[in-house]
Steps between C-alpha positions, in 0.01 A plus 500: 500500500701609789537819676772607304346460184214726613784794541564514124139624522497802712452839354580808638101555571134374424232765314132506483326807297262741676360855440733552857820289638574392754893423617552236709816439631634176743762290587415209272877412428881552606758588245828476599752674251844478372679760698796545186224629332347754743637822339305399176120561677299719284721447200457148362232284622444366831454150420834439389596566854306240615673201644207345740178546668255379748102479519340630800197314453347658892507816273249367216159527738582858489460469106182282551300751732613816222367308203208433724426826573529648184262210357270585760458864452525459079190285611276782685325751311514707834853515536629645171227527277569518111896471575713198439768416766863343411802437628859436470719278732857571529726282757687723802837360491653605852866637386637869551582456171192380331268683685352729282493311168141369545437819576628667167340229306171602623560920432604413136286263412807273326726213532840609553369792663589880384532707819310863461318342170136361435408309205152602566319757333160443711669364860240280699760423805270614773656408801742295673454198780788394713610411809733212548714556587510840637812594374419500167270769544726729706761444166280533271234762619720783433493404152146461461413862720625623190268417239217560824405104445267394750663249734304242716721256756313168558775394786508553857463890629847595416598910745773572266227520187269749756723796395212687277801742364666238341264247469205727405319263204550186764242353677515185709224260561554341795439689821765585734522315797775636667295579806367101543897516699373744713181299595718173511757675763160610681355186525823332626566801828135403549591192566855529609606274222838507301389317191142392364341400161162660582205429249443841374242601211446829336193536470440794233601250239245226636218708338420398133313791443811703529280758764838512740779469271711794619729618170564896611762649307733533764532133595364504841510189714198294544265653685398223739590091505325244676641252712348175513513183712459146305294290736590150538190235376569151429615344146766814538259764363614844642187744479622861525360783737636811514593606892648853458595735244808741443416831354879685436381841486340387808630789837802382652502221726121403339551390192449155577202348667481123579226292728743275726189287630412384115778351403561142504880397466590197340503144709700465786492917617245602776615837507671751295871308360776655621757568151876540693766295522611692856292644801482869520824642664353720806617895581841491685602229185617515117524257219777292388411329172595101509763422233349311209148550601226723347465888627227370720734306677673670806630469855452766789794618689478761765607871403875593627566651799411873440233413211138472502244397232166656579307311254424104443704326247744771427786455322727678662622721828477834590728691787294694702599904478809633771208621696367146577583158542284153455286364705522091657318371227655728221220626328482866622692748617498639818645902563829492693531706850723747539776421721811640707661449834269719712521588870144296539684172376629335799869449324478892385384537937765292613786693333348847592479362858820375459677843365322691731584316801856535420489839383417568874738320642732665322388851587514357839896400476547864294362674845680284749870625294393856549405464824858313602694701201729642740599079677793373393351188297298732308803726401706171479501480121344776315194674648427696195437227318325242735274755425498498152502138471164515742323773315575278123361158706201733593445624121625110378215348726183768395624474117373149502139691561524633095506127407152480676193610328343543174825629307446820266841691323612694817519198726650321241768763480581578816518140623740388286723809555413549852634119560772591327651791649414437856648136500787684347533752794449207777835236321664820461445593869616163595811540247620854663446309834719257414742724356512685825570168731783426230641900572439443861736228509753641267552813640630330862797428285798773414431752234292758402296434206253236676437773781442734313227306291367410835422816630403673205209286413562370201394207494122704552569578130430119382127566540433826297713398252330127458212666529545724207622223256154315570303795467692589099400180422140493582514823355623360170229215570205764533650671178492220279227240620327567829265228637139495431160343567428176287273228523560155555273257351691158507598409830185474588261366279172667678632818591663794319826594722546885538916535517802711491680449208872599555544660144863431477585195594871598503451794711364297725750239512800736504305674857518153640836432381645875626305426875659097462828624445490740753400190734756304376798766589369568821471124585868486373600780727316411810653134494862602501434709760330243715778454750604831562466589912190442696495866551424633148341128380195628380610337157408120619172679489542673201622154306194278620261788444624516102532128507085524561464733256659333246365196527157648512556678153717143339158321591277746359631480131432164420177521708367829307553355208285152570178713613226726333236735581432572848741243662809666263405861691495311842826290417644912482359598806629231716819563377489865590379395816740253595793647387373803690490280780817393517666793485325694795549130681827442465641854544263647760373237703826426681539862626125499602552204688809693649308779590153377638660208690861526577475900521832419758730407221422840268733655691841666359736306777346170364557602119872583645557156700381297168 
């Protein structure tokens, strides 16, 4: 006989009488089913669906150790005295849609089974055991919560059967051990392992006399577990001794206790094993796991620039707040000082120096014109508005000041729009100059219209008028998107930058195109009239001056635009300065030298002779 031959002798279960049942229900066999005929369940029998099946013989000990049991306590007089105990097996057949018809077998008492019928008068079904596998009794508990039929799961400690609402008549023997994770986690950061297969004993089931056997209803953890160390002794005989326990209702951070100095690791370790597969990565570095390799398994790289990681073997990078910035080692952060081109810096020094110095010189050149207004190379070409053009160099060189300092909203204001308007004043000084050389030279020759410009003035017109076109648009610039403090916090990478921002960029950019095309037309002007006579060639002057100036102001673009922070506010200074510089050079300094050293040739008959 074969083991197909032992199939034709199945039946659907196996039946023992008793004054009380038992139902026992496993996974003895597999029956797979004809899937044409699945729609036909509960109507004709389920064996004609059959087309195969499968022993699990692992699953027959489980049968053994029931019959056992109930032998055993049919035996004792203590147990159930006077009362007879039976069973009947059924198999669990592990199919969504065979689940429950072991199930309905056993509530009616009757092969085919009769859901919501008993052919029982007296019923002696008592309970139910189960258990594997689990599923079976999620499926068919509902069913059995019903009738209020007294469920027992001999599997492993199953959380989704804990529910007491709707798995109130279930009860599960084994106890949950959930928590022996938790110990097992502890025992490996004691250690700084990553993986372990510790020797780990509960102890409340050690005792035969059942003293310590926790079974509360609420399915508490163990309350304590033993850890023991197998001693090595010759002929391979390991003989246990516990070195620590782990109690998980234990406080936090105490729930395992362990005697280092007791152990005794296998052959080969003289101190504790160390379980990685990579060194710790330090603080300042994070993980990158190794391709193909376990979790355990990683390289260190240093954080980015920017990043820290405050902690050893961290997995990633943090950036450090705006506020700070890492340290060296990059694993802190460090606060950031507050910083700003300040008259204590020696660049901020230099270009007060700097301004004031020339601010003085040119309050020196203001009062040497008023004191020789009335000689003839002071009268030569405009007197009015040599001093004009003086006073705006004056303002031009102590508006570089407001760029000094710890800005706030007012000195961000005014020195944006004080540059603007005085540098305005001072090109358009220099363009009415030119103008008037231009006039000078025109009205020698017939007709009326050039003398008559001439000695009205009107070329003093250029400047108010300039001046009121740069003023409307800073107007329209204050109106729309004036500048304001910000902060800084890139440039530098340990400091926090206090700075003007401009607001409107464009407002800004059409100020410096309005004052470069102002340049650029004077330039123009000045160098056509380069040749006129000696005695009204202050434009030679005039053309080099804007020639300076322009250059200056060409350079500074590209310059301003390749700096930040501090050096981007000193890049704007020097370029007031200089430009400043070459205007009260180029014009003035000539007639000074005229004055203080060849005092002979200011004379009216000399102007004449030239």
């Amino acid at each position: 006989m074969n083991i197909f031959d032992c199939l034709d002798y199945i039946q659907p279960s196996v039946y023992r009488d008793g004054d009380l049942v038992l139902g026992g229900f496993f996974p003895l066999y597999t029956l797979t089913h004809n899937s044409e005929a699945q729609w036909k369940y509960f109507v004709t029998s389920p064996r004609q669906n059959v087309t195969f099946d499968l022993l699990n013989l692992q699953n027959y000990a489980y049968v053994l150790i029931f019959l056992f049991a109930i032998e055993e306590i049919n035996r004792s007089p203590l147990v159930l005295p006077n009362t007879s105990l039976g069973f009947q097996l059924y198999n669990v057949i592990p199919s969504v849609f065979r689940t429950l018809e072991s199930v309905l077998g056993w509530l009616s008492e009757m092969e085919p089974p009769i859901p919501n019928y008993t052919c029982q008068t007296h019923p002696k079904n008592m309970a139910v055991i189960a258990g594997i596998p689990s599923e079976f009794l999620e499926q068919a508990g509902a069913l059995l919560e019903l009738y209020r039929t007294p469920q027992i799961s001999y599997g492993t400690f199953d959380p989704l059967l804990k529910t007491k609402d709707q798995f109130s008549s279930l009860y599960q023997i084994s106890l949950n051990h959930s928590c022996l994770a938790s110990g097992l986690v502890s025992l490996l950061i004691h250690f700084g392992w990553t993986w372990l297969h510790p020797f780990i004993t509960n102890t409340l089931l050690e005792n035969s006399a059942g003293e310590r056997v926790s079974l509360n209803e609420n399915r508490n953890c163990v309350s304590r577990y033993d850890i023991l160390n197998f001693l090595n002794f010759p002929g391979a005989l390991g003989l246990p001794m516990k070195v620590g326990e782990f109690i998980p209702q234990g406080l936090r951070g105490q729930g395992l206790m362990i005697q280092e100095e007791q152990i005794e690791w296998a052959f080969g370790f003289t101190e504790t094993p160390h379980s990685v597969c990579s060194n710790s990565c330090d603080a300042g570095f994070m993980k990158i796991p190794q391709k193909w390799k376990p979790s355990c398994c990683f390289d260190c790289i240093a954080c980015p620039e920017g990043e820290i990681s405050n902690q050893t073997d961290s997995d990633t990078c943090m950036e450090c707040p705006q506020s700070q910035y890492p340290n060296m080692e990059r694993n802190s952060c460090l606060p950031k000082i507050v910083s700003f081109l300040a008259y204590e810096d020696p660049l901020g020094m230099a270009l007060a120096c700097t301004a004031l110095g020339f601010s003085v010189i040119t309050a020196v050149v203001l009062w040497v014109f008023v004191k020789h207004r009335d000689s003839p190379i002071v009268k030569a070409n405009n007197r009015a508005l040599s001093y004009v053009l003086l006073l705006s160099l004056l303002l031009c060189f102590l508006c570089s000041l407001l760029f000094i300092g710890r800005p706030n909203t007012a000195t961000c204001i005014l020195r944006q729009i004080t540059f603007g308007v005085v540098f305005t004043v001072a090109v358009s000084a220099v363009l009415a100059k030119t103008i008037t050389v231009i006039l000078a030279f025109k009205a020698l020759t017939p007709g009326r219209t050039m003398r008559w410009l001439l000695l009205s003035g009107a070329s003093n017109a250029v400047v108010p008028i300039c001046s009121l076109i740069q003023v409307i648009i800073c107007g329209v610039w204050l109106g729309t998107s004036p500048p304001f403090v910000d902060t800084d916090t890139h440039s530098d990478p340990r400091s926090i930058i206090i700075v003007c921002n401009k607001g409107s960029v464009t407002a800004f950019y059409c100020v410096l195109g309005f004052l470069g095309f102002l340049a650029l037309g004077t330039f123009f002007l000045a160098y056509q009239a380069r040749n006129l006579p000696d005695t009204f060639n202050e434009a030679k002057f005039l053309t080099f001056s804007m020639l300076v100036f322009c250059s200056v102001w060409v350079t500074f673009l590209p310059v301003y635009h390749s700096t930040q922070g501090k050096v981007m506010v000193a890049v704007e200074i020097f370029s007031i300065l200089a430009s400043s510089v070459g205007l009260l050079g180029c014009i003035f300094a000539p007639k000074c030298y005229v004055i203080f050293l060849h005092p002979g040739r200011n004379t009216s008959k000399v102007l004449r002779n030239k």
